[in-house]
PDBQT receptor file of N, H, CA, C and O in Angstrom, charges set to zero:
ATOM      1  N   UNK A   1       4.229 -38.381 -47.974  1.00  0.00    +0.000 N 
ATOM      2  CA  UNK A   1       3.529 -38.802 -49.162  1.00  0.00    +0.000 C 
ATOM      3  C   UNK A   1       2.713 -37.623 -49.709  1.00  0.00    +0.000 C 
ATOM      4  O   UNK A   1       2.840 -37.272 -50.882  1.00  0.00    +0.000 OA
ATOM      5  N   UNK A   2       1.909 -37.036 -48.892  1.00  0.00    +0.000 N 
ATOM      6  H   UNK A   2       1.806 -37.321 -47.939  1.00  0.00    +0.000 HD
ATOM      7  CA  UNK A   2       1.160 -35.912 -49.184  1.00  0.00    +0.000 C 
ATOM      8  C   UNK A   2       1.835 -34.425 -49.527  1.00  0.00    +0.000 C 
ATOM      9  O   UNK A   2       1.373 -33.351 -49.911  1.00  0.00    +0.000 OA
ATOM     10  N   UNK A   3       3.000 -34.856 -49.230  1.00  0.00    +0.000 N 
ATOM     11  H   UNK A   3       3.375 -35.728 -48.918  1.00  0.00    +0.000 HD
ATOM     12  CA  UNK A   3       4.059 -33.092 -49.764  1.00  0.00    +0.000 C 
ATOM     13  C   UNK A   3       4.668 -33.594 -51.054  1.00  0.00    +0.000 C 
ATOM     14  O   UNK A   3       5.056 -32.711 -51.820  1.00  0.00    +0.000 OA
ATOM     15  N   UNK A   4       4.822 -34.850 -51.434  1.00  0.00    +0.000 N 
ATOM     16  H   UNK A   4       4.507 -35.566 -50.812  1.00  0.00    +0.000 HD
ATOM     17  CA  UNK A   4       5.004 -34.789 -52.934  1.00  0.00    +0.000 C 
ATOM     18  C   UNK A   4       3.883 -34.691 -54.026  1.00  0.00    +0.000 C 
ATOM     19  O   UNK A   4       3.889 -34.181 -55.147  1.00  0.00    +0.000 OA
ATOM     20  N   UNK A   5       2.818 -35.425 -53.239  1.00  0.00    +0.000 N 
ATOM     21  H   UNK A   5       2.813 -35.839 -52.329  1.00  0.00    +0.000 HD
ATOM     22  CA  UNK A   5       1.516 -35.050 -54.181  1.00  0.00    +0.000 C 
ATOM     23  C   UNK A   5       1.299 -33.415 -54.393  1.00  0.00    +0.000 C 
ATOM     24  O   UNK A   5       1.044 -32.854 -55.459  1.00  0.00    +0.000 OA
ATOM     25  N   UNK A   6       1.412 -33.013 -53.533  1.00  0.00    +0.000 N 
ATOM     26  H   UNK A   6       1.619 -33.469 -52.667  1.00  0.00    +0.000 HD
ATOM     27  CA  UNK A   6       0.955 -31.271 -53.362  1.00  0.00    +0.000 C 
ATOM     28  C   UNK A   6       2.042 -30.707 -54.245  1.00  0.00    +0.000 C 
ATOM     29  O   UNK A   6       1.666 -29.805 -54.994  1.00  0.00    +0.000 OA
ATOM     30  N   UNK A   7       3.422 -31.085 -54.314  1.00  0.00    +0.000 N 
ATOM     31  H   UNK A   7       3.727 -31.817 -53.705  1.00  0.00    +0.000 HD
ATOM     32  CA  UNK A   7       4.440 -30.293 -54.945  1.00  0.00    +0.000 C 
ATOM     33  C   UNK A   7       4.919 -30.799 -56.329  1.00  0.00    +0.000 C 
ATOM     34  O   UNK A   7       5.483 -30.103 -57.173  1.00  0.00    +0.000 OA
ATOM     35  N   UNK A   8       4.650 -31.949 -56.426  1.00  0.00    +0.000 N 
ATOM     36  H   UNK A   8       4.192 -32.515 -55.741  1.00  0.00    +0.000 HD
ATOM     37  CA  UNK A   8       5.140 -32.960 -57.540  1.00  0.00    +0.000 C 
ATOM     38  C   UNK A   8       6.317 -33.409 -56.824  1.00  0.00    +0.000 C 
ATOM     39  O   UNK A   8       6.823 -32.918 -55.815  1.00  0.00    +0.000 OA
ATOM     40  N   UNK A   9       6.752 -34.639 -57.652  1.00  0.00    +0.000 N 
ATOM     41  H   UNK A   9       6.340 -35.037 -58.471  1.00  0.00    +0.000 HD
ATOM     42  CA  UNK A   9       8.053 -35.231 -57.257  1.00  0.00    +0.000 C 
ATOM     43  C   UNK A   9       9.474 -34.338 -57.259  1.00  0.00    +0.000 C 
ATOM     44  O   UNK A   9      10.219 -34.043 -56.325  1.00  0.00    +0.000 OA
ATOM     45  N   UNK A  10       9.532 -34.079 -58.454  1.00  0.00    +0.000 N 
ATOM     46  H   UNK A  10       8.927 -34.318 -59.213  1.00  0.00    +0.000 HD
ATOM     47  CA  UNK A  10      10.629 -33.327 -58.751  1.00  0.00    +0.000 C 
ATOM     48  C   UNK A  10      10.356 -31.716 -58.101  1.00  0.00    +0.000 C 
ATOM     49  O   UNK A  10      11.366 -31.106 -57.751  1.00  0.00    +0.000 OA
ATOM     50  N   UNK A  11       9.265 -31.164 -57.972  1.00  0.00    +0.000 N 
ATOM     51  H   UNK A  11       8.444 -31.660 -58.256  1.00  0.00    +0.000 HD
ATOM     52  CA  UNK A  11       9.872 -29.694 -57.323  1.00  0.00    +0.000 C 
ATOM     53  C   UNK A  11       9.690 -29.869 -56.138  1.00  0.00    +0.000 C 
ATOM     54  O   UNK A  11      10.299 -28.898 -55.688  1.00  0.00    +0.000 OA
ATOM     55  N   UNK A  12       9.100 -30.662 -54.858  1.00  0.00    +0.000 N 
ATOM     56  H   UNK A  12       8.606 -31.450 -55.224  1.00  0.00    +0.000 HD
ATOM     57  CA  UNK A  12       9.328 -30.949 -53.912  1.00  0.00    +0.000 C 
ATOM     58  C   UNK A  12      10.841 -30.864 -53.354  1.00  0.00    +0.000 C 
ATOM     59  O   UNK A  12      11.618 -31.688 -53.837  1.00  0.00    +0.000 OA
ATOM     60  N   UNK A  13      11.322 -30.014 -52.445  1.00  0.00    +0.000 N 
ATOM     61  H   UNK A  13      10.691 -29.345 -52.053  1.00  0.00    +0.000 HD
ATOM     62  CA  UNK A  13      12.820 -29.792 -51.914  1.00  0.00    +0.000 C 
ATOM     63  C   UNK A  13      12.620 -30.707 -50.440  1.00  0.00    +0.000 C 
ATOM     64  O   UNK A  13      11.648 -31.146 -49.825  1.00  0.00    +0.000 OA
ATOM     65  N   UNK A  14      14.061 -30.724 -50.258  1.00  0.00    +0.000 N 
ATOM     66  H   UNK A  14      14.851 -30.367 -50.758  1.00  0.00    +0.000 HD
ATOM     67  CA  UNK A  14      14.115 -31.414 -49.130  1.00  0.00    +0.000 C 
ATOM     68  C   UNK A  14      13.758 -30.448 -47.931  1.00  0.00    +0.000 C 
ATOM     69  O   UNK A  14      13.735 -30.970 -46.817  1.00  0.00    +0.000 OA
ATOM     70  N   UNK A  15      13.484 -29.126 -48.028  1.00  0.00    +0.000 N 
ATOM     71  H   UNK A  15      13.503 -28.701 -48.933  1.00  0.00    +0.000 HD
ATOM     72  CA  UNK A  15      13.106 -28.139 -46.941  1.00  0.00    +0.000 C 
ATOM     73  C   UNK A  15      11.611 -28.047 -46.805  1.00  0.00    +0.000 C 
ATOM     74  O   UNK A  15      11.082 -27.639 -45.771  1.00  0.00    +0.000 OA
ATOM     75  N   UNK A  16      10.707 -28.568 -48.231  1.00  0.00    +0.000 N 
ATOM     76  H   UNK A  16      11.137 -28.900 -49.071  1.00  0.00    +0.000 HD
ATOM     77  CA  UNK A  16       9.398 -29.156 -48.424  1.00  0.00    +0.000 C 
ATOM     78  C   UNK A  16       9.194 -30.053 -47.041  1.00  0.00    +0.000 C 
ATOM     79  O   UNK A  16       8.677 -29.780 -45.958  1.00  0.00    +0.000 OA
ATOM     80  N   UNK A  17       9.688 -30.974 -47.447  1.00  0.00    +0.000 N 
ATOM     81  H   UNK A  17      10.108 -31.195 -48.327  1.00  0.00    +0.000 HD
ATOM     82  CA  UNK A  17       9.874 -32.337 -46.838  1.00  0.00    +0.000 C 
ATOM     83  C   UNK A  17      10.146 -32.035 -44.841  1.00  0.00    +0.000 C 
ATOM     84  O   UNK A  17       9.713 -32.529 -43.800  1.00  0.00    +0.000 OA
ATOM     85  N   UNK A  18      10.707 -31.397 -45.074  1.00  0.00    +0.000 N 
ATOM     86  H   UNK A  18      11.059 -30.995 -45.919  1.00  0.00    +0.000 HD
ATOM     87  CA  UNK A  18      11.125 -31.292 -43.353  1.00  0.00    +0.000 C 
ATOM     88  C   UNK A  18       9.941 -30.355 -42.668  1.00  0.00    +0.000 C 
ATOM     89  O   UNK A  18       9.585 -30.717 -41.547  1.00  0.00    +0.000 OA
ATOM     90  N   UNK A  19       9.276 -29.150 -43.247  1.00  0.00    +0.000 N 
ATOM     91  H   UNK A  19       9.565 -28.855 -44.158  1.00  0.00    +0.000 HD
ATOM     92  CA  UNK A  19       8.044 -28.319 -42.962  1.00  0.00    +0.000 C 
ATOM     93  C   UNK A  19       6.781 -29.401 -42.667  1.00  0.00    +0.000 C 
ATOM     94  O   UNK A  19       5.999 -29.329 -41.720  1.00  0.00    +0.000 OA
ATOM     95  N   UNK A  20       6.795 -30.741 -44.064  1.00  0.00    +0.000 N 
ATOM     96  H   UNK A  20       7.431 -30.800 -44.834  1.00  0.00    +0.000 HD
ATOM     97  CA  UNK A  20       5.736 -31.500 -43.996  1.00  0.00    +0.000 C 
ATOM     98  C   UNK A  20       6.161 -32.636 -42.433  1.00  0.00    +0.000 C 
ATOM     99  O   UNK A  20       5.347 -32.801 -41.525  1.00  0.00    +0.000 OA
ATOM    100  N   UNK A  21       6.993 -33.019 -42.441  1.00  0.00    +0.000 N 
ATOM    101  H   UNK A  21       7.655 -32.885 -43.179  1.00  0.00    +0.000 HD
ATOM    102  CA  UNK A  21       7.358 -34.066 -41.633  1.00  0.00    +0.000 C 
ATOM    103  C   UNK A  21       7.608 -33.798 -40.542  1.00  0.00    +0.000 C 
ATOM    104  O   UNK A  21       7.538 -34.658 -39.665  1.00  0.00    +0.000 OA
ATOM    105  N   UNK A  22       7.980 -32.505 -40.275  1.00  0.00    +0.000 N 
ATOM    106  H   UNK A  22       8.037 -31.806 -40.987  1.00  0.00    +0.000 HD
ATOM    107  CA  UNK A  22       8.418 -31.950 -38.865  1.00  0.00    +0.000 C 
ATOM    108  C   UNK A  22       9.519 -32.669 -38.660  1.00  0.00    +0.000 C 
ATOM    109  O   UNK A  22       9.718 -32.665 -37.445  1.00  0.00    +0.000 OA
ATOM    110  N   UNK A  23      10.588 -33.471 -39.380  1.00  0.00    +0.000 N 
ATOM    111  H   UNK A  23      10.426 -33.474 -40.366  1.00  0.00    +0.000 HD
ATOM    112  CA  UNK A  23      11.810 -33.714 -39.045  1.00  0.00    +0.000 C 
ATOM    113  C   UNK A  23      12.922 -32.689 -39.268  1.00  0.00    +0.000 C 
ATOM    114  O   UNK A  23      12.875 -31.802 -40.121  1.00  0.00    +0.000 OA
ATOM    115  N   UNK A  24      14.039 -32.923 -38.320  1.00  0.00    +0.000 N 
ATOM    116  H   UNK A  24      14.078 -33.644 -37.628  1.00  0.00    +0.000 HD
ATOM    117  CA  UNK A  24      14.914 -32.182 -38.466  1.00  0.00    +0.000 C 
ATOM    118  C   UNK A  24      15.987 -32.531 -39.635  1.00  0.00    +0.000 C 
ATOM    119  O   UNK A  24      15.980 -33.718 -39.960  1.00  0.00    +0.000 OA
ATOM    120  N   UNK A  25      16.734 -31.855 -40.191  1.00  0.00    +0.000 N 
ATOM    121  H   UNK A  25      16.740 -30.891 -39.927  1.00  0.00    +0.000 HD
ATOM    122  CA  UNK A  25      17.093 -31.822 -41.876  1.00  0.00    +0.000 C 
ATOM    123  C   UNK A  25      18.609 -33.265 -41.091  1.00  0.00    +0.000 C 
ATOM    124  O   UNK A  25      19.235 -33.784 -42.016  1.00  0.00    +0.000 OA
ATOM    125  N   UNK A  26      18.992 -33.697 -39.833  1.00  0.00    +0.000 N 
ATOM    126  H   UNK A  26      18.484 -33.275 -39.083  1.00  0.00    +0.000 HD
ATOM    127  CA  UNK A  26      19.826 -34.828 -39.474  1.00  0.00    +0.000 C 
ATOM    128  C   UNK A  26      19.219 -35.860 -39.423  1.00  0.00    +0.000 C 
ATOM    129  O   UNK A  26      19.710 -36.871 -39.925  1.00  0.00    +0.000 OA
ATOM    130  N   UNK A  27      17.530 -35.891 -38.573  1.00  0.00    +0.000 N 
ATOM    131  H   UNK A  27      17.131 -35.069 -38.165  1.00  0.00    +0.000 HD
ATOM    132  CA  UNK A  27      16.708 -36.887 -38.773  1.00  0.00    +0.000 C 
ATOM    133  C   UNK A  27      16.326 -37.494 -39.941  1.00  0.00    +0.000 C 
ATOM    134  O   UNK A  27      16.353 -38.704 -40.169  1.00  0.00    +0.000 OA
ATOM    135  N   UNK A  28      15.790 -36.174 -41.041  1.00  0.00    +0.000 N 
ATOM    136  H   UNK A  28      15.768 -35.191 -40.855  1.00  0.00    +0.000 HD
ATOM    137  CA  UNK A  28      15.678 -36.819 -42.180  1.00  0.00    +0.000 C 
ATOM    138  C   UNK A  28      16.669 -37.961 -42.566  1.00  0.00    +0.000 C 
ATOM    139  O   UNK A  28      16.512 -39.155 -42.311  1.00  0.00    +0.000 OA
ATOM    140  N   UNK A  29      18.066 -37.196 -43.447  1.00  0.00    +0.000 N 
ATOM    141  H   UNK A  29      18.193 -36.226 -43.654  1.00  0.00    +0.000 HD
ATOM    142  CA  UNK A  29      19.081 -38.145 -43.378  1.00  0.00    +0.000 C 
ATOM    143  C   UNK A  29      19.316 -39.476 -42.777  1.00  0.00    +0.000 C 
ATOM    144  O   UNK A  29      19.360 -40.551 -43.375  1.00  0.00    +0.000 OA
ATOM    145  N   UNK A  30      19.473 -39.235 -41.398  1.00  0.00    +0.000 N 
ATOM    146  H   UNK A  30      19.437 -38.361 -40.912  1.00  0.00    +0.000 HD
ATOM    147  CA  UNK A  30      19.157 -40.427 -40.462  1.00  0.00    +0.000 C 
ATOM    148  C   UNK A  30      18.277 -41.816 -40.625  1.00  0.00    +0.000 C 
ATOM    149  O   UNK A  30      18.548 -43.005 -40.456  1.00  0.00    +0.000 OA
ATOM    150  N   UNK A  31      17.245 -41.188 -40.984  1.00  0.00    +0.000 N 
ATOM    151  H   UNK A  31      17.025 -40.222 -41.121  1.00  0.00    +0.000 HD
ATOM    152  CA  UNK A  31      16.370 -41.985 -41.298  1.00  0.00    +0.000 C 
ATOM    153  C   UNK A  31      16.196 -42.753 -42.807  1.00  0.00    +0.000 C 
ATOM    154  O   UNK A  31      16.165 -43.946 -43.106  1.00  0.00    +0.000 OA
ATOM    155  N   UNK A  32      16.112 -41.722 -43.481  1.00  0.00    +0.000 N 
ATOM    156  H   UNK A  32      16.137 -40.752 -43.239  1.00  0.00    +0.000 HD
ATOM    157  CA  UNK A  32      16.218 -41.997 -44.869  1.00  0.00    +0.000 C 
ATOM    158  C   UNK A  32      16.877 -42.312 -45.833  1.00  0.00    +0.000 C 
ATOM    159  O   UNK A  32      16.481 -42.865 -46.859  1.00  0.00    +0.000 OA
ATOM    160  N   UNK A  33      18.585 -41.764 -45.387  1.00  0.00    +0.000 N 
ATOM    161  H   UNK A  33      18.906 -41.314 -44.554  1.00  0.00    +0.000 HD
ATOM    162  CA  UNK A  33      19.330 -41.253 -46.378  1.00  0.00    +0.000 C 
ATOM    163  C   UNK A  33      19.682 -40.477 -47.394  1.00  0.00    +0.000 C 
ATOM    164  O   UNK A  33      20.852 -40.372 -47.761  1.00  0.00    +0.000 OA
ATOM    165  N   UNK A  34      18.805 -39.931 -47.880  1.00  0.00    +0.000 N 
ATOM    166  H   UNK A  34      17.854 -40.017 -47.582  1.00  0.00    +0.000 HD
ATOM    167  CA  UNK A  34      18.649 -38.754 -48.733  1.00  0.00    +0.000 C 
ATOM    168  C   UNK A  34      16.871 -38.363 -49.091  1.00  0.00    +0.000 C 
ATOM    169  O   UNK A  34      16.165 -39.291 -48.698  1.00  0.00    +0.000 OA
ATOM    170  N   UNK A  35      16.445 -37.762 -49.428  1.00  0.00    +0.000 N 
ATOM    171  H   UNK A  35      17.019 -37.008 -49.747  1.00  0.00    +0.000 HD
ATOM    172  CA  UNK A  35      15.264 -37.423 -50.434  1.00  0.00    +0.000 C 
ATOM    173  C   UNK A  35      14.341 -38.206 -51.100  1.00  0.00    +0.000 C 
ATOM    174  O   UNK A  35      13.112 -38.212 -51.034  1.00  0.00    +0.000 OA
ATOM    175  N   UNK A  36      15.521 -39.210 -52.093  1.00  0.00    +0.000 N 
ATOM    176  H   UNK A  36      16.520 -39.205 -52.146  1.00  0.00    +0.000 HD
ATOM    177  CA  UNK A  36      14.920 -40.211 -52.949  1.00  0.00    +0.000 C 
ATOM    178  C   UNK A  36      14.560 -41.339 -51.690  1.00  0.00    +0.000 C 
ATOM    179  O   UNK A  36      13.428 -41.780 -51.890  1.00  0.00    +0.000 OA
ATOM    180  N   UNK A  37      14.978 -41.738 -50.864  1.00  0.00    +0.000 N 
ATOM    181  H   UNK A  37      15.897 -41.381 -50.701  1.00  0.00    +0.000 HD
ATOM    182  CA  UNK A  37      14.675 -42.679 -49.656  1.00  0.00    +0.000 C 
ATOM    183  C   UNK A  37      13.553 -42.035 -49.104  1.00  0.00    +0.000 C 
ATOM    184  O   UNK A  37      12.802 -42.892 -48.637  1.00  0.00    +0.000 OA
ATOM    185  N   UNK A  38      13.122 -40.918 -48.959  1.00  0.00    +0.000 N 
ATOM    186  H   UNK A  38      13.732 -40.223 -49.338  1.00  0.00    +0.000 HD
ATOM    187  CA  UNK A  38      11.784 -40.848 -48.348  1.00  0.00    +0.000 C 
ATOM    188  C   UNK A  38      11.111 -40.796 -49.370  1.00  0.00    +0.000 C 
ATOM    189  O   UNK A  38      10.138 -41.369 -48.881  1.00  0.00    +0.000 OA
ATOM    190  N   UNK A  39      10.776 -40.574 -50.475  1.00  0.00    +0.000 N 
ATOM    191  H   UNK A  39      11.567 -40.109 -50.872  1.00  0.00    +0.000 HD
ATOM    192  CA  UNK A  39      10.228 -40.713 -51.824  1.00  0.00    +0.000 C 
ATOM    193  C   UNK A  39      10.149 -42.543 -52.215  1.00  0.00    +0.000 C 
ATOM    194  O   UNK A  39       9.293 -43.125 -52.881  1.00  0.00    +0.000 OA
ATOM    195  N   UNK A  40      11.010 -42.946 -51.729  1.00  0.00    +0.000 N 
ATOM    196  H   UNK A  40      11.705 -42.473 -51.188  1.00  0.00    +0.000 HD
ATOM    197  CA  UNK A  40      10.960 -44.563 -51.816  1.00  0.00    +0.000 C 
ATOM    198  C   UNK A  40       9.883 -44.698 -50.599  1.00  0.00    +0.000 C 
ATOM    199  O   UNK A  40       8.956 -45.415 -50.975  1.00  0.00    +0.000 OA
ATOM    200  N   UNK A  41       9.756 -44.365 -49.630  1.00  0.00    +0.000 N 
ATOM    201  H   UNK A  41      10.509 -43.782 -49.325  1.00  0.00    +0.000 HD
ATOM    202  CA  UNK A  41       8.950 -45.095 -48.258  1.00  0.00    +0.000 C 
ATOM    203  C   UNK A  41       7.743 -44.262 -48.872  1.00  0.00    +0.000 C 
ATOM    204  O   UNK A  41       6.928 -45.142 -49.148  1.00  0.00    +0.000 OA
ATOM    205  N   UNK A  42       7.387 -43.477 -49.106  1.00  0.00    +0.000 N 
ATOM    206  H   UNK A  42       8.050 -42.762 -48.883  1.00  0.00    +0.000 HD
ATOM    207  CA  UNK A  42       6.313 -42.380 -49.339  1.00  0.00    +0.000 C 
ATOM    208  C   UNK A  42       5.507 -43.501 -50.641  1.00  0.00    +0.000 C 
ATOM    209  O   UNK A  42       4.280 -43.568 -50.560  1.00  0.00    +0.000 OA
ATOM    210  N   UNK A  43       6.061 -44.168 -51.557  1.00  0.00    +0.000 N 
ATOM    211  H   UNK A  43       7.057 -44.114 -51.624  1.00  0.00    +0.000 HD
ATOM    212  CA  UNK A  43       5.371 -44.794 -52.693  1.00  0.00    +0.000 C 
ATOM    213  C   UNK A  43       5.277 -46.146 -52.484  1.00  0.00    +0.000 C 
ATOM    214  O   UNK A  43       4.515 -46.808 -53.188  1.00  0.00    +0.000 OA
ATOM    215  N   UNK A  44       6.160 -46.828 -51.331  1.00  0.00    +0.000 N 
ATOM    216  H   UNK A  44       6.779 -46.290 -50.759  1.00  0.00    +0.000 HD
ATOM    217  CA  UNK A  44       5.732 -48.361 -50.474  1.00  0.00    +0.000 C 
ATOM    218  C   UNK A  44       4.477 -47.354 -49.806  1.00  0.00    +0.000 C 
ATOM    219  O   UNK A  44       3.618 -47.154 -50.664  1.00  0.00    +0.000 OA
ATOM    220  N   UNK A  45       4.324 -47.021 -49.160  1.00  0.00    +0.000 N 
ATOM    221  H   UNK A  45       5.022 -47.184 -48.463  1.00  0.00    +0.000 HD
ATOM    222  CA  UNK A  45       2.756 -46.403 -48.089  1.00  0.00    +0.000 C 
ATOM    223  C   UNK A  45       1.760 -46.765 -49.199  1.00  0.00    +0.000 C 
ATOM    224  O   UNK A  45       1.022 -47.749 -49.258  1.00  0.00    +0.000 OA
ATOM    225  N   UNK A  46       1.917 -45.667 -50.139  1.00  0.00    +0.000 N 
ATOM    226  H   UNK A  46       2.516 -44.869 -50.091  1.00  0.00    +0.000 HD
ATOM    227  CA  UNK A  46       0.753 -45.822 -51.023  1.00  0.00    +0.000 C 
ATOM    228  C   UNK A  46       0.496 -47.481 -51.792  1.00  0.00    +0.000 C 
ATOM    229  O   UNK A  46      -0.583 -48.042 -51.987  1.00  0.00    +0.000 OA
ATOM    230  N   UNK A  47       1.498 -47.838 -52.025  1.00  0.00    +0.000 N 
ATOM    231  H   UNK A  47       2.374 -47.383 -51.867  1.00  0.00    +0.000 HD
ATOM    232  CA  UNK A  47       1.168 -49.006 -52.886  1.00  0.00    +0.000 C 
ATOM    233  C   UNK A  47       0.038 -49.885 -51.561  1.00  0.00    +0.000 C 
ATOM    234  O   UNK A  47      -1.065 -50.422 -51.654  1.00  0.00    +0.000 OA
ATOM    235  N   UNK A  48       1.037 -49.659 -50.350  1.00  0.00    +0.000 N 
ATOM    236  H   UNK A  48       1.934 -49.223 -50.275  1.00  0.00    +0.000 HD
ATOM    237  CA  UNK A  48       0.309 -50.758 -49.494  1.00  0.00    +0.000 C 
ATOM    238  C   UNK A  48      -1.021 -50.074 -49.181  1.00  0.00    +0.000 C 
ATOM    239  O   UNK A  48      -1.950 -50.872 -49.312  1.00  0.00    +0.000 OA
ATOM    240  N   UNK A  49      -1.500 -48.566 -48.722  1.00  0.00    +0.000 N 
ATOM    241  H   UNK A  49      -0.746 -47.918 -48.615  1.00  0.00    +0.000 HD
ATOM    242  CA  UNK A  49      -2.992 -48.252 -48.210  1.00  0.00    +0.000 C 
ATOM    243  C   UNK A  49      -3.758 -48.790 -49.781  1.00  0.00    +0.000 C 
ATOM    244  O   UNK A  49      -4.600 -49.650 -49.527  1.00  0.00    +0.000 OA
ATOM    245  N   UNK A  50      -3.658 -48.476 -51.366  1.00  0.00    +0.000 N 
ATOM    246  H   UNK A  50      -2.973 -47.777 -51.573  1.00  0.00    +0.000 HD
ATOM    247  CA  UNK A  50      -4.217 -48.504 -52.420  1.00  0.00    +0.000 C 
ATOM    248  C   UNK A  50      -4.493 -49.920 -52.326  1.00  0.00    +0.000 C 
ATOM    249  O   UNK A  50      -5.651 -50.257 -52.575  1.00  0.00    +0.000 OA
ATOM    250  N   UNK A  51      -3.134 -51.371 -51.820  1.00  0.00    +0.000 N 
ATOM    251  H   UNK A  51      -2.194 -51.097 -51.618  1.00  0.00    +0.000 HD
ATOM    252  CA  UNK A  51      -3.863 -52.710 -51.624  1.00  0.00    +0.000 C 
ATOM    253  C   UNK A  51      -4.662 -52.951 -50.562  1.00  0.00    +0.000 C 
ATOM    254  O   UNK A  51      -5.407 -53.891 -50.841  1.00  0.00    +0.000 OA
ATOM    255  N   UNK A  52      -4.857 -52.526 -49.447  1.00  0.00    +0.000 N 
ATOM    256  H   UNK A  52      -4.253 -51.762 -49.221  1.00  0.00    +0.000 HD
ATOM    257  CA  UNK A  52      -5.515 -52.610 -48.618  1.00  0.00    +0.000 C 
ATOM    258  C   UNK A  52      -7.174 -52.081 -48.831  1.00  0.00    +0.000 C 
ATOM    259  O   UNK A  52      -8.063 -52.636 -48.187  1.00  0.00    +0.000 OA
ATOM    260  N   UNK A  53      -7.386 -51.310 -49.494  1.00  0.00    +0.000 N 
ATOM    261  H   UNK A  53      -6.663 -50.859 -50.017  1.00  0.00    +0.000 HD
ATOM    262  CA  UNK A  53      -8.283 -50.549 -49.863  1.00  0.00    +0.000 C 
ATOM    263  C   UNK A  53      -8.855 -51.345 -50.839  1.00  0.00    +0.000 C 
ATOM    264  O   UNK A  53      -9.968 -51.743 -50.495  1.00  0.00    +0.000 OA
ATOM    265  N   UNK A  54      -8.405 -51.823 -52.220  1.00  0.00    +0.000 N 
ATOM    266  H   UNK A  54      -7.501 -51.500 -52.500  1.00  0.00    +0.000 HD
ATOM    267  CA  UNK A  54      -8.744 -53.197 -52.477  1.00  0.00    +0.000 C 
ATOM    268  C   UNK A  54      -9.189 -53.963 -52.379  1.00  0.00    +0.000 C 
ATOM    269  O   UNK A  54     -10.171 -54.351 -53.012  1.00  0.00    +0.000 OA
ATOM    270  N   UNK A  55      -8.450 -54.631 -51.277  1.00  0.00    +0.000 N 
ATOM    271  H   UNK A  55      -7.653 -54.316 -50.762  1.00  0.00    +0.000 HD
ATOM    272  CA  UNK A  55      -9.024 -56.007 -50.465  1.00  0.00    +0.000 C 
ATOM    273  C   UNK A  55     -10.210 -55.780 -49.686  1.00  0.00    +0.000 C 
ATOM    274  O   UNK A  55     -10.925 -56.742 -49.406  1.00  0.00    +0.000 OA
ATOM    275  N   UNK A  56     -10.531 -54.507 -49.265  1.00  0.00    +0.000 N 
ATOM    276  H   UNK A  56      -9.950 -53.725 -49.493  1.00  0.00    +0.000 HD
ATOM    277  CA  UNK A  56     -11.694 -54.023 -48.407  1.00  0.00    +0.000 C 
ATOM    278  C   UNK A  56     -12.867 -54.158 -49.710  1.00  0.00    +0.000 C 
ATOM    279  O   UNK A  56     -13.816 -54.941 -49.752  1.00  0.00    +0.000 OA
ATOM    280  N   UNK A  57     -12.625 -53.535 -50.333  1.00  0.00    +0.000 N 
ATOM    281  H   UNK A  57     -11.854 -52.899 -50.298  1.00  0.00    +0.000 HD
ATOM    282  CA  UNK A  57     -13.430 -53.715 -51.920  1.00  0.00    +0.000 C 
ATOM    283  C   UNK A  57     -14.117 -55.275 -52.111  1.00  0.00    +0.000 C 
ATOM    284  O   UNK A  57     -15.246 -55.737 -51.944  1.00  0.00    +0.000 OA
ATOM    285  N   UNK A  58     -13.305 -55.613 -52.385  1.00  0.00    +0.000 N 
ATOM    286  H   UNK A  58     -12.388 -55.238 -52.522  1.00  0.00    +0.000 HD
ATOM    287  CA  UNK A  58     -12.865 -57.066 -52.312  1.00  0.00    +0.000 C 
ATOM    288  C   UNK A  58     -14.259 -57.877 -51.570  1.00  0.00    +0.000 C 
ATOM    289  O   UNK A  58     -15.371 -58.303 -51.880  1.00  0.00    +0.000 OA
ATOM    290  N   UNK A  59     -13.374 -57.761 -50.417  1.00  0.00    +0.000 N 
ATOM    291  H   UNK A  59     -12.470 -57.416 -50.164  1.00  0.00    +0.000 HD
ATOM    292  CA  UNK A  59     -14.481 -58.459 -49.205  1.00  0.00    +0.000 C 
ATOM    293  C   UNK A  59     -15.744 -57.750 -49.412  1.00  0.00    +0.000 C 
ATOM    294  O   UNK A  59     -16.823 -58.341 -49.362  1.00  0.00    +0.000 OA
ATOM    295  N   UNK A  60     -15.611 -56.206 -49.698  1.00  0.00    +0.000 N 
ATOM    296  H   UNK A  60     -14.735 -55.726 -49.738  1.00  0.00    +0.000 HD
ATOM    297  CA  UNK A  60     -17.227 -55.872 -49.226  1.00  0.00    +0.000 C 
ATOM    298  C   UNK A  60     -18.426 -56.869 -50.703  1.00  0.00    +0.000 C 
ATOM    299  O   UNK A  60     -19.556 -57.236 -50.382  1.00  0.00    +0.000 OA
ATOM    300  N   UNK A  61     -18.043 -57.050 -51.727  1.00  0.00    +0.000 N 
ATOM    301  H   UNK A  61     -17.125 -56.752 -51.988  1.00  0.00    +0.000 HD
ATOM    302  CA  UNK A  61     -18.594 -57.562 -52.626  1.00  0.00    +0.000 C 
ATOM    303  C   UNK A  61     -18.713 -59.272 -52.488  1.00  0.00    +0.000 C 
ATOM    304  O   UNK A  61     -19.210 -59.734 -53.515  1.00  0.00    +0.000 OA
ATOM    305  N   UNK A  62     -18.405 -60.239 -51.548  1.00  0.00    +0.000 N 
ATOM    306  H   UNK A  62     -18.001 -59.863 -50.714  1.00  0.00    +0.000 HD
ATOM    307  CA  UNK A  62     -18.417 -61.435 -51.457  1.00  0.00    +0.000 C 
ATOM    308  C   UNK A  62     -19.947 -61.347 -50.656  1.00  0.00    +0.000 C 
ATOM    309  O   UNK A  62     -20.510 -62.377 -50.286  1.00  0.00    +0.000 OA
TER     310      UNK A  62
């Protein structure tokens, strides 16, 4: 999540991605399927810490 913020979406490379993640360029794949698949899990994270963070909001004001 934090190597596309730092690089932007689009100039972020998948050799970005493997320096940040410490995965190997089969793991990636493996895991992900391409680039745009860790760019998909990387923007579920955020949506979910930004709701969570929220709801902490949330509660602290009741």
């Amino acid at each position: 999540m934090h190597a596309f913020w730092m690089g932007g979406v689009i100039e972020t490379s998948v050799d970005d991605l493997l320096q940040a993640t410490g995965l190997s360029r089969s793991s990636l794949y493996n895991s992900f399927g391409n680039r745009e698949g860790l760019l998909q899990v990387a923007v579920e994270r955020y949506a979910h810490e930004q709701a969570a963070n929220n709801h902490k909001l949330f509660e602290k004001s009741r």
